[in-house]
C-alpha positions in Angstrom: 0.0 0.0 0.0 1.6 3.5 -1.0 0.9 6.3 1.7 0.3 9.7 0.2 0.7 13.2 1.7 -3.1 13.7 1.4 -3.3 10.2 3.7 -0.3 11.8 5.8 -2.9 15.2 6.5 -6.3 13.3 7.2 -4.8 11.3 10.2 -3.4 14.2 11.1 -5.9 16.4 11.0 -8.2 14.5 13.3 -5.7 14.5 16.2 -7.0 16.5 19.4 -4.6 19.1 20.9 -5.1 18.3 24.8 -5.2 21.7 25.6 -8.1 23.4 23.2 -9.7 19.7 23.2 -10.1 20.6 19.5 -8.9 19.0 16.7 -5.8 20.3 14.4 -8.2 20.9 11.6 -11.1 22.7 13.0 -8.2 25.2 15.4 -6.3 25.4 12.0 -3.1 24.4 13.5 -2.4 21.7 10.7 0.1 23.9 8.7 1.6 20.9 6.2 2.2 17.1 5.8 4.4 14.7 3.0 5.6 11.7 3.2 9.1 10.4 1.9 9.1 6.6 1.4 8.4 5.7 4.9 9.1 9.1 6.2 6.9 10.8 7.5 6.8 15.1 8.0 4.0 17.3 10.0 4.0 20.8 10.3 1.7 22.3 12.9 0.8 25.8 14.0 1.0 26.5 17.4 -1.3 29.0 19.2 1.9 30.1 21.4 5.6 30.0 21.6 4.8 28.2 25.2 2.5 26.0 24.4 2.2 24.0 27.1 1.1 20.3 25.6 3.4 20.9 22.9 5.5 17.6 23.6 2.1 15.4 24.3 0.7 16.8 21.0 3.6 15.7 19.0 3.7 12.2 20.8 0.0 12.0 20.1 0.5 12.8 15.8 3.3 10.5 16.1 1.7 7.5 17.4 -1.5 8.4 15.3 0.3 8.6 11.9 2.4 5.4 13.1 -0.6 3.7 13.0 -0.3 3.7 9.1 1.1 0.7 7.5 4.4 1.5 5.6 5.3 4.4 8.2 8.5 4.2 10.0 9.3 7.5 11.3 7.2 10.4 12.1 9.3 14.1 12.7 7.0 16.8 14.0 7.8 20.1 13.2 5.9 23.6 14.6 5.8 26.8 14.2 3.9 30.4 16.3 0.4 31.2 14.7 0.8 35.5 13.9 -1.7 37.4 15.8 -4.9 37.4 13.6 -4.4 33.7 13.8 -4.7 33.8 17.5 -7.6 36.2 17.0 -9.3 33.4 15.3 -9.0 30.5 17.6 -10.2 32.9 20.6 -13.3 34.1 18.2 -13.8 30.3 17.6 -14.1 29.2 21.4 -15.8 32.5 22.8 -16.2 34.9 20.2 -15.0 38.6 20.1 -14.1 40.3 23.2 -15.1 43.4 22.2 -19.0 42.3 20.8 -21.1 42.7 23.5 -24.3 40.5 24.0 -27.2 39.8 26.3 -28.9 42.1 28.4 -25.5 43.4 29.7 -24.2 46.9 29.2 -21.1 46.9 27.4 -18.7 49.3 29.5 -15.5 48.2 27.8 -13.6 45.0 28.0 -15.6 41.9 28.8 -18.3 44.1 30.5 -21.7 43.5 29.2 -20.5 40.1 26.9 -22.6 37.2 27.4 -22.3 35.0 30.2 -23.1 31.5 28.4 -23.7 30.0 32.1 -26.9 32.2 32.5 -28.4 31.7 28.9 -31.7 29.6 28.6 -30.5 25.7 27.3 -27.2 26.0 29.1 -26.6 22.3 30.2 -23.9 23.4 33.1 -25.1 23.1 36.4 -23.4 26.0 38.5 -23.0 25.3 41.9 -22.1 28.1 44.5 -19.8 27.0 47.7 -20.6 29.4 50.7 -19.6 30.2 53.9 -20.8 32.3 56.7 -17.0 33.1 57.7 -13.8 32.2 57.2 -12.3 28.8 58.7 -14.4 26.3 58.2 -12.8 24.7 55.0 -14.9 25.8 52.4 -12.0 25.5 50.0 -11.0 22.1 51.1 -14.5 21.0 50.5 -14.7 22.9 47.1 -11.6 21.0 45.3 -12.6 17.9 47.2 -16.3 18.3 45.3 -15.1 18.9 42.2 -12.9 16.0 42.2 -15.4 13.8 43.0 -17.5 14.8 40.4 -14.7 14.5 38.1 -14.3 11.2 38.7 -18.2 9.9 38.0 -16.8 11.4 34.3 -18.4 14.2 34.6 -16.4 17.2 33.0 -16.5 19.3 36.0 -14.6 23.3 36.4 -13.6 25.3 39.4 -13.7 29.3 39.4 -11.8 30.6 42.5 -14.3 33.6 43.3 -12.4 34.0 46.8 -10.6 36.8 45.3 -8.9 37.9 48.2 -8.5 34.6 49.8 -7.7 32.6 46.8 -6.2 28.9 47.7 -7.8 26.4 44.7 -4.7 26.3 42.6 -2.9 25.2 45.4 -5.5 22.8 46.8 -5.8 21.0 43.2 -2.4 20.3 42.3 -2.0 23.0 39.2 1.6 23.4 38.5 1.3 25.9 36.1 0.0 29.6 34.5 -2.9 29.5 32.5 -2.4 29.8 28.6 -3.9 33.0 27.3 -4.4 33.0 23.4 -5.1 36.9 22.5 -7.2 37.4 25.9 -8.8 34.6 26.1 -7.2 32.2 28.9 -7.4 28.4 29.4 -8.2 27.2 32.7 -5.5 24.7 33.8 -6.6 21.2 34.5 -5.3 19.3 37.1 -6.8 16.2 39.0 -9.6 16.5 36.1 -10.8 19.5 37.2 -10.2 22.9 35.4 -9.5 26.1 37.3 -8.8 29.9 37.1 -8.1 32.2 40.1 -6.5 35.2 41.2 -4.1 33.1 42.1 -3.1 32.9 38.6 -2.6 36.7 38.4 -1.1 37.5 41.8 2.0 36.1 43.9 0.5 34.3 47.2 2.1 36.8 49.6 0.1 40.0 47.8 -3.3 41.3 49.0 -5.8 42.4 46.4 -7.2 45.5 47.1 -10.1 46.1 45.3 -13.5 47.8 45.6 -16.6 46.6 44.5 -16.7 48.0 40.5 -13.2 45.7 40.1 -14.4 42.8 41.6 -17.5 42.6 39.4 -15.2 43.0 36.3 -13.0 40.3 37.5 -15.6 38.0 38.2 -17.1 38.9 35.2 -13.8 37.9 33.1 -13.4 34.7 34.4 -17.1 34.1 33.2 -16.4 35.5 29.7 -13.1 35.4 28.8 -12.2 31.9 30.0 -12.3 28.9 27.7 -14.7 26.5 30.1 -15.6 24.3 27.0 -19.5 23.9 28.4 -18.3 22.0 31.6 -21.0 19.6 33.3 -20.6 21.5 36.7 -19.1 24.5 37.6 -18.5 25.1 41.2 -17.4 28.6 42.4 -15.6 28.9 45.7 -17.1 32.0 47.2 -15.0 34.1 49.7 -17.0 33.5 52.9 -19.9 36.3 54.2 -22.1 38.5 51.8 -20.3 41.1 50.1 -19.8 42.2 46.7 -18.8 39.3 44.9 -21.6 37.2 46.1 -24.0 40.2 44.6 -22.2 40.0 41.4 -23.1 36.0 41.1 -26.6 36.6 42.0 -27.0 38.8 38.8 -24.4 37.2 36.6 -25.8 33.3 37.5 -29.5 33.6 38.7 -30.2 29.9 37.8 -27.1 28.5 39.9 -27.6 26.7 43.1 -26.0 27.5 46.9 -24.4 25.0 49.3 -23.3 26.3 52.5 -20.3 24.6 54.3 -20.5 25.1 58.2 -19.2 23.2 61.6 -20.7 21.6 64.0 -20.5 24.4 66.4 -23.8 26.7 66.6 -21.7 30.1 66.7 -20.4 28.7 63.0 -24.1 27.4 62.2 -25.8 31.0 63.0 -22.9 33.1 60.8 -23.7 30.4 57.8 -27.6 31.2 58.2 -26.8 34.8 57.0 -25.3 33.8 54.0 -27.7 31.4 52.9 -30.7 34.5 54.1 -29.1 36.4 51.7 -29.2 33.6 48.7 -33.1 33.6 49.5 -33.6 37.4 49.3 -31.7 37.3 45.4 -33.2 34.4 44.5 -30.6 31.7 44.5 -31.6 28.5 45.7 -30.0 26.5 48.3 -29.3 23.3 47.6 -28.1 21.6 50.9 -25.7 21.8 53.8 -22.3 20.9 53.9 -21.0 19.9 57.6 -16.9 20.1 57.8 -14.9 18.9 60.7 -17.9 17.0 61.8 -15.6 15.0 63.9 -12.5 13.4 64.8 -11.8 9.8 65.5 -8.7 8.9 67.4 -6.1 6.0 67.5 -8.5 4.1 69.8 -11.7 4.5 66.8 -14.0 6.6 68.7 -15.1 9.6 67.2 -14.5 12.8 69.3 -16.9 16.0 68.7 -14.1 18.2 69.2 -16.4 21.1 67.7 -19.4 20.0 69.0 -22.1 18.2 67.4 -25.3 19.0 65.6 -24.7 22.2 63.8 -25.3 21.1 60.3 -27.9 19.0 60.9 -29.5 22.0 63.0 -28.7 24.3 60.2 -30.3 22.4 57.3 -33.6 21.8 59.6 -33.7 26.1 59.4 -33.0 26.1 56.1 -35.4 23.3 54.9 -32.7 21.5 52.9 -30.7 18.3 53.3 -27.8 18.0 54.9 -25.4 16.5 51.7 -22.6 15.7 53.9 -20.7 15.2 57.4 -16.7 15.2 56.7 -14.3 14.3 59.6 -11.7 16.2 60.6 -8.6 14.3 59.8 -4.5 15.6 59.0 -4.8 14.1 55.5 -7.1 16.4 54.4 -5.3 19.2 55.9 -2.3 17.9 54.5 -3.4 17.6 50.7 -4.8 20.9 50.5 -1.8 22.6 51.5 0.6 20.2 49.0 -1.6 19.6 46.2 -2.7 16.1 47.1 -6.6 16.6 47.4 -7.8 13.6 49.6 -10.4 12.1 47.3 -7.1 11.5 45.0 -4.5 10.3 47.8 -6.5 8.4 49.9 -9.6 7.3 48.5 -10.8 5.0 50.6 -10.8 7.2 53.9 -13.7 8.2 55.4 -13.1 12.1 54.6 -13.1 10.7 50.8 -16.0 8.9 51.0 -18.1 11.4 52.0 -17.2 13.8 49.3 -18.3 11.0 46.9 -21.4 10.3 48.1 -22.1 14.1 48.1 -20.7 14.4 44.4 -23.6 11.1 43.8 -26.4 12.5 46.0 -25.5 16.1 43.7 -26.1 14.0 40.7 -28.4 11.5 41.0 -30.8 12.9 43.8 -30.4 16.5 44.5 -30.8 17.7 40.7 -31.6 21.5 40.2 -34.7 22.7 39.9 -34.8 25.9 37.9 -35.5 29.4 39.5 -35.1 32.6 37.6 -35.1 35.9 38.5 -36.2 38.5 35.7 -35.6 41.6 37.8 -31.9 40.2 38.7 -30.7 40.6 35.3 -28.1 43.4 35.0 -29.5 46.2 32.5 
């Protein structure tokens, strides 16, 4: 059988870069292919000089073109897309950053674009994570979540809206910056989950200092100008009370849903009623009760109520929603979120991981959303 450079550029064409999750054709990256005797040559278009999957996508043309009978060898070669290039891979995945669309007033960059979450048909189920103050592991309990989810193969996304507090990066493992192709940025992946946050933008030891009108806009970027690919779930970690940011979500994603992560203690309880008071008044609805640091259980196997007992429970009776989940309070769990080993991943059989999976099942096979929409919410 003779292999031609036409046969060469089909296989090759179909190949999906791992970090659009397109294929070569459709991002336009597929620059050239020919075929020498049983020599084969790719050139490909890369969106940056960094790319960061640049060595997986050439082992994955390589073992895809290999694949063809009478191919030996396989040299991938690339080359840096020129700026209207990039222009058209970021119009492709989330259009133009200057249109403006909705019912959103365009004030400049990102303001007033579309915010596909909020859109009637949108399939992603957005799922706030709240707390009444700070302390209580919200962000443990976010990455945790969303790995769990991940793992029933559901293609699951994590915005860090603790803008001031930020920690998910950290928490999930990422290693690296996001890739930004002409504005547009793609959120990193790591543990099967896919993230942006301050974090990204800011070294750990700076404060942001922002007022409410930046806030919105960042929020509103991450929204707009991130590549989420239509995600199954997209969980936000929210910084804990009810400022700003948790305003801006109520108008930019009136159809999501609130859980509210408290402790057993009723001092923690009665601060995490306020912030599920104030989903009511916008309109969000609350989904169920997270408790963290439910207990601990010693060397000896009793469980010890070092924070007291009751609180969730307590809280989700007031609230008239279940209570999703009771996680103990064990090292390990500590210990991952603070060196990029989430618990669910490094010890999945403890008894901290298995109640973040049967939360992440109860989330998708009981507790499904039921839609409530606020007209008067929408930002004009």
């Amino acid at each position: 059988m003779t292999i031609s450079d036409n046969d060469i550029a089909e296989v090759a064409s179909r190949v999906v870069d791992p970090e659009l999750c397109r294929d070569l054709h459709t991002m336009g990256m597929l620059r050239g292919a020919s075929v020498a005797g049983s020599n084969a040559h790719v050139l490909v278009a890369l969106p940056t000089d960094d790319w960061p999957v640049k060595e997986a996508l050439s082992d994955l043309i390589e073992a895809a073109i290999k694949d063809l009978e009478g191919v030996q060898s396989v040299s991938v070669e690339f080359t840096v897309m020129d700026e209207a290039e990039q222009a058209a891979i970021r119009n492709h995945l989330i259009g133009d950053p200057s249109s403006t669309g909705g019912a959103q007033q365009a004030h400049g960059h990102a303001e007033g674009r579309l915010v596909s979450f909020a859109e009637p048909g949108n399939r992603t189920r957005v799922i706030l994570v709240a707390s009444g103050k700070g302390g209580v592991g919200k962000s443990s309990v976010t990455a945790n979540l969303a790995i769990a989810l991940a793992q029933r193969g559901l293609r699951t996304g994590v915005i860090d809206a603790d803008v001031w507090g930020f920690s998910i990066p950290r928490m999930l493992g990422v290693s690296r910056p996001p890739t930004v192709i002409d504005q547009m940025v793609i959120p990193v992946e790591a543990n099967g989950v896919r993230c942006i946050s301050m974090g990204f933008f800011a070294r750990e030891d700076q404060p942001v200092i922002w007022r409410g009108p930046m806030l919105h806009k960042a929020l509103e970027q991450f929204l707009t100008d991130v590549h989420w690919d239509d995600p199954d779930y997209l969980l936000l970690d929210l910084p804990p009370g009810t400022g700003d940011i948790s305003l801006s979500i109520s108008q930019f994603l009136p159809k999501s849903e609130l859980l509210v992560v408290t402790t057993p203690q009723p001092a923690a309880q009665k601060v995490a009623q306020r912030a599920a008071y104030m989903a009511d008044k916008v309109n969000l609805q609350v989904r169920g009760v997270i408790e963290n640091m439910s207990w601990f259980r010693g060397d000896d196997g009793k469980r010890y109520d070092i924070f007291g007992s009751g609180g969730g429970e307590a809280l989700a009776s007031e609230l008239d929603v279940p209570l999703l989940g009771q996680v103990p309070l064990v090292t390990e769990l500590r210990e991952g979120g603070d060196t990029g080993s989430p618990i669910v991943v490094s010890d999945p059989t403890s008894e901290a991981s298995t109640a973040f999976v049967e939360m992440a099942r109860l989330l998708t096979e009981e507790y499904l959303p039921t839609r409530r929409y606020n007209e008067g919410l929408k930002l004009v």
